[in-house]
C-alpha positions in Angstrom: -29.1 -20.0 -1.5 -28.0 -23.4 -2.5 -24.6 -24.7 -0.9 -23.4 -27.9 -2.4 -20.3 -29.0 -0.5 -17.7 -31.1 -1.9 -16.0 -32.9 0.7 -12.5 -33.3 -0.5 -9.7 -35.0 1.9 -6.1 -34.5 1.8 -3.2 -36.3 3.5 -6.2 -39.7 3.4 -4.8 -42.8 4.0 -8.1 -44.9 4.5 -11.8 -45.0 3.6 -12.4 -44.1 6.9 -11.4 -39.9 5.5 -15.3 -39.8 3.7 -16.6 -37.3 5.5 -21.0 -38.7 6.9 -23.1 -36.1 7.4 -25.3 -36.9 10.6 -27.2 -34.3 12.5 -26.4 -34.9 16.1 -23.0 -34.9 15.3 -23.4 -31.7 12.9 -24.9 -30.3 16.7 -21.6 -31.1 18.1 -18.9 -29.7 15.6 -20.2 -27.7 13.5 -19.2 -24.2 15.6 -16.2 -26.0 16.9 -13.8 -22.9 18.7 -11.0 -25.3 19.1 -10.3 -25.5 15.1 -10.8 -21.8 14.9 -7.7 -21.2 17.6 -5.9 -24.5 16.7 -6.0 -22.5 13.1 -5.2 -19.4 14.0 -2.0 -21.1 15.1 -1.3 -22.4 12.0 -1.9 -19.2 10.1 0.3 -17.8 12.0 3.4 -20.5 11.1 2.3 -20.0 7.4 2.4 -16.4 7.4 6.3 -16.9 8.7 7.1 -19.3 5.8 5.1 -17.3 2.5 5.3 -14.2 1.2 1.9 -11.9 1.7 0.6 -12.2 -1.4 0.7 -15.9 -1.4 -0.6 -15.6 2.7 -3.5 -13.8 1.2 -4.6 -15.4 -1.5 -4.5 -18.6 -0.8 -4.4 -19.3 3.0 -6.9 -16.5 4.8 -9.8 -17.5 2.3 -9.4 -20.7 4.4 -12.6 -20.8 6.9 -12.1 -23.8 9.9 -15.2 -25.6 10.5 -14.6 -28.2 12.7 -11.9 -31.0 14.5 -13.2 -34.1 15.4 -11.4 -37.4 15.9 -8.3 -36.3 14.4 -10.1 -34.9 11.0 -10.2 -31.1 10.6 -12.8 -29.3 8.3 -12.1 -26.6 6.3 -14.5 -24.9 3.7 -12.6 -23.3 0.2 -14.1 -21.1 -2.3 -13.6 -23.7 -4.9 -12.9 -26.7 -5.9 -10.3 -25.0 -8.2 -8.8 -23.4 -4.9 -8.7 -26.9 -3.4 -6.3 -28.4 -6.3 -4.4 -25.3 -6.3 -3.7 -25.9 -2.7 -2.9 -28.8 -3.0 -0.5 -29.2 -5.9 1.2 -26.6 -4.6 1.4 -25.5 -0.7 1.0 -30.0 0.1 4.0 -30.2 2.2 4.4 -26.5 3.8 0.1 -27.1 5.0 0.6 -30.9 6.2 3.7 -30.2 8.1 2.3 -27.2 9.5 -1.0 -29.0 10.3 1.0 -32.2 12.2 2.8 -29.2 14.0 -0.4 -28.0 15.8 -2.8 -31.0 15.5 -0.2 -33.5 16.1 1.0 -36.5 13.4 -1.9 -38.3 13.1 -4.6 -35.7 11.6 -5.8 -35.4 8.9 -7.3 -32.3 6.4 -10.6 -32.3 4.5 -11.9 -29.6 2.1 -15.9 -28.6 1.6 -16.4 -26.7 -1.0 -19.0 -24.8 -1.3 -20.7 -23.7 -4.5 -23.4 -20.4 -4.8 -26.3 -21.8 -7.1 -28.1 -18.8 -6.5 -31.3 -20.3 -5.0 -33.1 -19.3 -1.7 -33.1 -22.9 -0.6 -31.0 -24.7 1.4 -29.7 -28.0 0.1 -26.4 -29.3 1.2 -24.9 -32.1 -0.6 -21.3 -33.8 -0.3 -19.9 -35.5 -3.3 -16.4 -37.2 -2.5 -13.4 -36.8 -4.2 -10.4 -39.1 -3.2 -7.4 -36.6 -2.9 -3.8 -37.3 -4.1 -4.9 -37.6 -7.7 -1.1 -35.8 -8.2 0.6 -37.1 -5.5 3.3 -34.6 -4.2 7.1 -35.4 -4.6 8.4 -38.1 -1.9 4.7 -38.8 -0.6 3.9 -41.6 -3.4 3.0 -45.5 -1.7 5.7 -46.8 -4.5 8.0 -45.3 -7.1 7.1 -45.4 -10.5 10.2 -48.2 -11.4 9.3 -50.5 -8.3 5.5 -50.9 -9.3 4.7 -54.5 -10.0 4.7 -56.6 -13.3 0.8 -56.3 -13.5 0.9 -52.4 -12.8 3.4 -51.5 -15.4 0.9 -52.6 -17.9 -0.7 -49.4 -17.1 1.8 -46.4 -16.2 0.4 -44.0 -14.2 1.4 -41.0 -15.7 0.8 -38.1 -13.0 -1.2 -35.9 -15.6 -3.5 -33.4 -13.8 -6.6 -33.9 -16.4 -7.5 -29.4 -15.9 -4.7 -29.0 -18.0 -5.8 -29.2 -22.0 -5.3 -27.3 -25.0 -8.9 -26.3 -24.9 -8.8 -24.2 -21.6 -5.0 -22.9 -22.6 -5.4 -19.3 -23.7 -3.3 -18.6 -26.6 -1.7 -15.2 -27.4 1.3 -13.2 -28.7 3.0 -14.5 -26.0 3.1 -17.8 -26.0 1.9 -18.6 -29.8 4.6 -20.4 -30.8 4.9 -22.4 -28.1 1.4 -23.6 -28.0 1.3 -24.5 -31.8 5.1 -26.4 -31.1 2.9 -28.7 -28.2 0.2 -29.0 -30.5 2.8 -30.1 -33.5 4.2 -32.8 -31.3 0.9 -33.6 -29.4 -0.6 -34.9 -32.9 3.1 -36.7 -33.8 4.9 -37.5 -30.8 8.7 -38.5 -31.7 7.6 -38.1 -35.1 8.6 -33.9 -35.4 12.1 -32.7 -35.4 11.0 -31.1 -32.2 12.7 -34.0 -30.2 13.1 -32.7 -27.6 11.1 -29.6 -26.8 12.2 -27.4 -24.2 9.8 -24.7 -23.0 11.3 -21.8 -21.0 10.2 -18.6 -19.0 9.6 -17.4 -15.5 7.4 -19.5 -12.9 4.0 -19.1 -13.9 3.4 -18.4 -17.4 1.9 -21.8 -17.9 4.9 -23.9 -18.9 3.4 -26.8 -16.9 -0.2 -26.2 -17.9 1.3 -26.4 -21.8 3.2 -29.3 -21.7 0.8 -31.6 -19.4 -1.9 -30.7 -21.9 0.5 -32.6 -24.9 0.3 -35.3 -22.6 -3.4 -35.3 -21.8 -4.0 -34.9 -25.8 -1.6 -38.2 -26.8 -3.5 -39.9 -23.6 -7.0 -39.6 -25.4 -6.1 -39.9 -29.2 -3.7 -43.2 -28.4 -4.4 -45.0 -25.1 -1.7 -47.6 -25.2 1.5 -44.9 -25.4 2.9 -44.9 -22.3 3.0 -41.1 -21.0 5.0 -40.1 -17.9 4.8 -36.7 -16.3 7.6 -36.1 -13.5 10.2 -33.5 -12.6 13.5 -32.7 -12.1 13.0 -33.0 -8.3 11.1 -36.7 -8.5 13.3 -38.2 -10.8 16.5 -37.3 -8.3 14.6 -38.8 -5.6 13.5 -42.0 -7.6 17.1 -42.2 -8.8 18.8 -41.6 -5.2 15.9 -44.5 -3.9 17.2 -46.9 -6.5 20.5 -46.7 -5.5 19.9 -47.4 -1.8 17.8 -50.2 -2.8 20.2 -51.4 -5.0 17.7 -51.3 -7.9 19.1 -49.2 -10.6 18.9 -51.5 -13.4 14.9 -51.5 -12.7 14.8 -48.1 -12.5 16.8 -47.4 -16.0 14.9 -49.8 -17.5 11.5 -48.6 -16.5 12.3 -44.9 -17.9 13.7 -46.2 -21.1 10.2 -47.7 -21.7 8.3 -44.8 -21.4 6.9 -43.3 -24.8 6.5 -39.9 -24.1 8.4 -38.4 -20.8 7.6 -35.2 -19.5 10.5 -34.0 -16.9 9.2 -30.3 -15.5 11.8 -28.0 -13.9 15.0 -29.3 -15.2 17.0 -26.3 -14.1 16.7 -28.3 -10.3 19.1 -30.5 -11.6 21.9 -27.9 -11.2 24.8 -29.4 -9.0 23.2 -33.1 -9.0 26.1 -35.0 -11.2 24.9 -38.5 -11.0 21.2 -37.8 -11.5 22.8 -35.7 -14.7 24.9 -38.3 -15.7 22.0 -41.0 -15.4 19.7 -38.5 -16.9 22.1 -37.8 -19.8 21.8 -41.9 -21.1 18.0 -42.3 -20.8 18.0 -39.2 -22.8 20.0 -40.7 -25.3 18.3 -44.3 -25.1 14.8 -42.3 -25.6 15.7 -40.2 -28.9 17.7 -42.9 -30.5 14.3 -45.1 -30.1 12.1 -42.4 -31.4 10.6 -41.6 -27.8 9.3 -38.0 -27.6 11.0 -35.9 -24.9 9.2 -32.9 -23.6 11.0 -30.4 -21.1 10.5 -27.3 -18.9 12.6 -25.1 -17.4 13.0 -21.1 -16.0 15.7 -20.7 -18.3 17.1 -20.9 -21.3 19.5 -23.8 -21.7 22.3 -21.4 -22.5 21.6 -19.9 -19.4 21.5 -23.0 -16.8 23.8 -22.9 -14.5 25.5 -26.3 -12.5 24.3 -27.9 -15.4 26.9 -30.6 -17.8 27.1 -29.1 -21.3 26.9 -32.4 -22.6 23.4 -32.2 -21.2 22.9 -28.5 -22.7 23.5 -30.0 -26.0 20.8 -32.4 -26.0 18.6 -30.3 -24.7 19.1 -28.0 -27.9 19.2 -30.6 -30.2 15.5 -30.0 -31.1 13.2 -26.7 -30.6 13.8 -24.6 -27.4 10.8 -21.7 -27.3 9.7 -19.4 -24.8 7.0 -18.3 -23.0 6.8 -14.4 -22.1 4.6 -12.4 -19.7 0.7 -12.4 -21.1 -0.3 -9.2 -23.3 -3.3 -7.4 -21.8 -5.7 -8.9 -24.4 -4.1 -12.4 -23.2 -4.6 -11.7 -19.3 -8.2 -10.6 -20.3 -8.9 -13.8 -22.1 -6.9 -15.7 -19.4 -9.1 -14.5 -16.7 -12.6 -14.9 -18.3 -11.8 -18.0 -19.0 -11.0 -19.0 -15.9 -14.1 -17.1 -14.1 -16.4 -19.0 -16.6 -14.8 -22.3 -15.0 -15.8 -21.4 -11.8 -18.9 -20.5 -12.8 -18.5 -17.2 -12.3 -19.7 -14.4 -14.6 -17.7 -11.4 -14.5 -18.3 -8.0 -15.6 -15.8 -6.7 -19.1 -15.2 -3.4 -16.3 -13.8 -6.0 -13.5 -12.0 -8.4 -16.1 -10.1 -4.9 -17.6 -9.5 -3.5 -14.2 -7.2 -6.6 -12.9 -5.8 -7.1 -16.3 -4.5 -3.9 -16.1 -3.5 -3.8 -12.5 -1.6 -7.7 -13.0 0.9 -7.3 -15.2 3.2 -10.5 -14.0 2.4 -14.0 -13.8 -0.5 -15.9 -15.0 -0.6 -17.4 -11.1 -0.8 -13.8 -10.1 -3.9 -13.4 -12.1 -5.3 -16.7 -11.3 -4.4 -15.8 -7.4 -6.3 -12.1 -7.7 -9.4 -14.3 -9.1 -9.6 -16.6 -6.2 -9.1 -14.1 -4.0 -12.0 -12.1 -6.1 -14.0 -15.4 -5.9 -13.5 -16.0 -2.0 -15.0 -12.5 -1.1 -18.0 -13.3 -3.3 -19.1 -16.4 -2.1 -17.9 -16.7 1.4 -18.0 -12.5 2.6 -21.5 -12.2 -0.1 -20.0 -9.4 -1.6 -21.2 -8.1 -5.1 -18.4 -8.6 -7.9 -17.5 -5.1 -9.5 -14.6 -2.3 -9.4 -15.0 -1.7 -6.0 -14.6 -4.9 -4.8 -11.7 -5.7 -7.5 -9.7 -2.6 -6.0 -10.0 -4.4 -2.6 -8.4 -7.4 -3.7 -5.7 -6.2 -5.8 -4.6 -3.3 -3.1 -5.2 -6.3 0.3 -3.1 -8.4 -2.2 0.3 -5.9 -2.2 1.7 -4.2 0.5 2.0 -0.3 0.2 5.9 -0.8 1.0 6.1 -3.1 -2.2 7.7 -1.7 -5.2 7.2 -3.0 -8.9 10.4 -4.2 -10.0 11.3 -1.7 -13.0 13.9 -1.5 -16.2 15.6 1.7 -13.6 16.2 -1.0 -10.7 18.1 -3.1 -13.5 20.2 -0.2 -14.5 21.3 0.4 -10.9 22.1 -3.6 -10.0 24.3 -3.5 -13.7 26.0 0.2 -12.7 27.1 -1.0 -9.6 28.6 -3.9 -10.7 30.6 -1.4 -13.2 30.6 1.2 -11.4 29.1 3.6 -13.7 26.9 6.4 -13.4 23.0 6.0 -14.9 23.6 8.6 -17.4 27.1 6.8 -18.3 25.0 3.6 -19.3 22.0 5.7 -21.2 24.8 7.8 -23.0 26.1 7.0 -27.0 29.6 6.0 -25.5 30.9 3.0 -27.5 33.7 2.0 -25.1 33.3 -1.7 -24.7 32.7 -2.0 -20.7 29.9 0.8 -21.1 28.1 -0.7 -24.2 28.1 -4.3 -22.3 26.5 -2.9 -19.4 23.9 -1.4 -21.4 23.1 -4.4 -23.4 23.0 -6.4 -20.3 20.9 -3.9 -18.9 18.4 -4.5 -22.5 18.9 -7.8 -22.2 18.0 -8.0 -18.8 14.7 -5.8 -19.0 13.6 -8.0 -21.9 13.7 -10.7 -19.2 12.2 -9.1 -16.5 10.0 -6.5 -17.8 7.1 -6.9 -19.6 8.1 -3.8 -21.6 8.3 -3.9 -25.5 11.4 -3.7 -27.4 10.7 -0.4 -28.3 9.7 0.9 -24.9 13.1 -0.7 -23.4 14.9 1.4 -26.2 13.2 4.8 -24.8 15.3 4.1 -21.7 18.3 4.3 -22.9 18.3 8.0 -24.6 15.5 7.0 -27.3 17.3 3.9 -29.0 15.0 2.0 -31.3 13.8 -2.1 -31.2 16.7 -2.8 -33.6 19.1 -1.7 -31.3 17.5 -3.4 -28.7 17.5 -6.6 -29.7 20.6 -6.3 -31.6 21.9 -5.8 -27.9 20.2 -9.1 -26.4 21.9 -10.8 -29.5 25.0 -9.9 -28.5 24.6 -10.7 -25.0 23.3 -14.8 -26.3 26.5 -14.9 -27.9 28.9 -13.7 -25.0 26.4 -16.4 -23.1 27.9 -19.1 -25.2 31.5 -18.3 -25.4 32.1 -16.1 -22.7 32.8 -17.9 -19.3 33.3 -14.3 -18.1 30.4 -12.4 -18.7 28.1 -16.1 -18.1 29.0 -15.7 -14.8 28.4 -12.0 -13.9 25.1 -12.7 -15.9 24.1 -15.3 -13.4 24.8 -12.9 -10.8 22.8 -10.2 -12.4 19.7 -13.1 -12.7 20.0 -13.8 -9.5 19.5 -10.6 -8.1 16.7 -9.6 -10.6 14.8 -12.4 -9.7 14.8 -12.2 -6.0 14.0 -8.7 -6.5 11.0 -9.0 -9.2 
């Protein structure tokens, strides 16, 4: 068996974090009791703050190794598990870390990687972490960086994400030949600006950072930035209290290509609209290529100025929907061939079948898959791929189906199911079924024809014939906008 250990530090603030590998002190820590039970207490905060699926993919693959002077060791399936952790989980882990090892610790990551050899040969490469540094946790802001560092903007871009490891299917084809179209000619398309939609995890980000990543290689000197909704606000809002606004206008307006992620988190946040709303203008009128993401469509973002709506239509708007099987297949081998993982067609079938959401929830079964390989030394196969996906979701958890939209939309009317499935035309009945349509179109990852079967055996035509309707009543309907957002609301916190 041949380990090789990447040693890869978060939270570093000095050189001091690389990680020596000497002997005696390998003696000393290396079965070191106090991080196990120092850990154990922080699993037990994190379990309190995620939901169990996330608890069990990504936090009890986590293995403590040691604590010394202030540094705790923890080995990760991969190096892939590593930047997923920390792109995502960075503030819940550090806080929870400072909690139980007090403020001045710090985190680093071995990875450890099965070449398949009898030997033993351990090797530690490092890896400087913050390569995306977390919102609020940057040394500078991007419009208070000096003269000399403007030259070269730093433009946040997590390199993993290119168009040559995005799988493309039915699902998100037109989307991923849009990014393509304006990766090859940014500002130069009428797609100024794009604005990719869907729910959290189809690979919005993944898509848009890989435009960026392309115009990066092909023409060096354009000046890419990739932000969000959430940074910018807190850029803006610094700006103010340092009384540097102008700088911070001016620096934005400069950029070549900006890449704002999340813009539905700008809901309720007026001056960060209204600011937002000018360097928008200042960008297109000067030929800059805007690229945007969001949950929603902009029709249905809420808290939102429709001055700011319109913009944001002004070029293409396309969506993302849940990954086909064929897609989740592809999605997965691909992403087990990264991690240098063969897996079997059976195994690959098997989750695709069994993960029907999110391409996070497939990536999440896989690292979970992954972790009981190479840390438990378990064989990859059916058996094993059963284990993950039923330790993943809890028995009491219930797919979110088209029948749990029709009873959130018949209480709200207070209708019967067989009311809303029946041929009645009467106007309140034949809104609440095509909400209900509308809404399963959203939150299912059922066809248009299979969403017509429930509702007494109505075809694809009808179906979306009924989601048309409901766009329209989206744009000119206050009425039914607002008992949509209601219905979304309580969809989502229930899918």
């Amino acid at each position: 068996m041949n380990k090789i250990s990447e040693t890869l530090p978060l939270f570093a603030n000095t050189e001091a974090d690389l990680l020596v590998h000497n002997p005696d002190f390998e003696k000393v820590v290396s079965k070191d009791s106090n991080a196990q039970s120092q850990w154990e207490k922080c699993l037990r905060i994190l379990r309190d703050n995620v939901s169990s699926q996330v608890y069990n993919t990504w936090f009890t693959p986590i293995k403590p190794i040691r604590f010394y002077d202030n540094l705790l060791t923890v080995q990760v399936p991969s190096q892939f598990f590593y930047e997923w952790i920390e792109q995502h989980y960075y503030d819940l882990l550090q806080k929870t870390l400072w909690e139980i090892f007090g403020d001045k610790s710090r985190l680093q990551y071995e990875v450890v990687v099965d070449n398949s050899s009898e030997t033993l040969d351990k090797r530690t490469i490092n890896i400087p972490a913050f390569q995306h540094e977390p919102v609020g946790k940057q040394a500078s802001l991007s419009f208070a960086l000096t003269a000399n560092e403007k030259k070269e903007v730093l433009s946040f871009l997590n390199p993993r994400y290119s168009f040559d490891n995005f799988i493309t299917g039915e699902s998100n084809q037109l989307a991923s030949s849009a990014a393509k179209a304006v990766a090859g000619n940014p500002g130069g398309t009428s797609f100024n600006p794009i604005l990719i939609y869907g729910s959290a995890g189809m690979g919005k980000t993944h898509l848009v950072q890989a435009i960026g990543n392309f115009i990066k290689a092909e023409r060096p000197n354009v000046k890419v930035l990739y932000s969000n909704s959430e940074r910018f606000t807190m850029e803006f809002v610094q700006s103010i209290e340092e009384k540097k606004t102008a700088e911070f206008s001016n620096f934005y307006r400069d950029i070549d290509v900006l890449i704002i992620d999340d813009i539905q988190f700008f809901k309720g946040k007026e001056k960060t609209q209204d600011n937002f709303f000018h360097t928008f203008n200042a960008l297109h009128q000067a030929g800059k290529q805007i690229i945007l993401t969001s949950d929603v469509s902009p029709k249905e973002l809420s808290g939102v100025e429709e001055r700011l709506i319109s913009r944001f239509q002004w070029g293409l708007n396309v969506d993302i929907q849940k990954p086909e099987l064929e897609t989740r297949m592809a999605i997965l081998n691909k992403k087990a061939t990264n991690e240098g993982i063969e897996l079997p067609y059976d195994v690959i079938q098997y989750i695709a079948q069994n993960i029907t959401g999110s391409i996070r929830e497939l990536e999440g079964t896989l690292i979970s898959l992954i972790a009981k390989h190479t840390l438990d030394r378990k064989e990859i196969n059916i058996n094993l791929a059963k284990e993950v996906i039923n330790g993943m979701t809890k028995k009491e958890d219930k797919e979110f189906t088209i029948e749990d939209i029709k009873e959130i939309v018949a209480s709200y009317y207070n209708l019967s199911l067989d009311v809303i499935e029946s041929k009645s035309r009467k106007h309140e009945i034949a809104l609440a079924r095509q909400m209900c349509m509308y809404l399963a179109k959203r939150f299912t990852n059922l066809s248009l024809k299979a969403i017509g079967s429930h509702f007494g055996g109505r075809d694809h035509s009808t179906v979306l014939h009924s989601c048309t309707a409901i766009d329209n009543y989206l744009d000119t309907d206050k009425r039914v906008r607002t008992v949509y957002e209601q219905f979304y609301k309580e969809c989502k916190n229930r899918s």
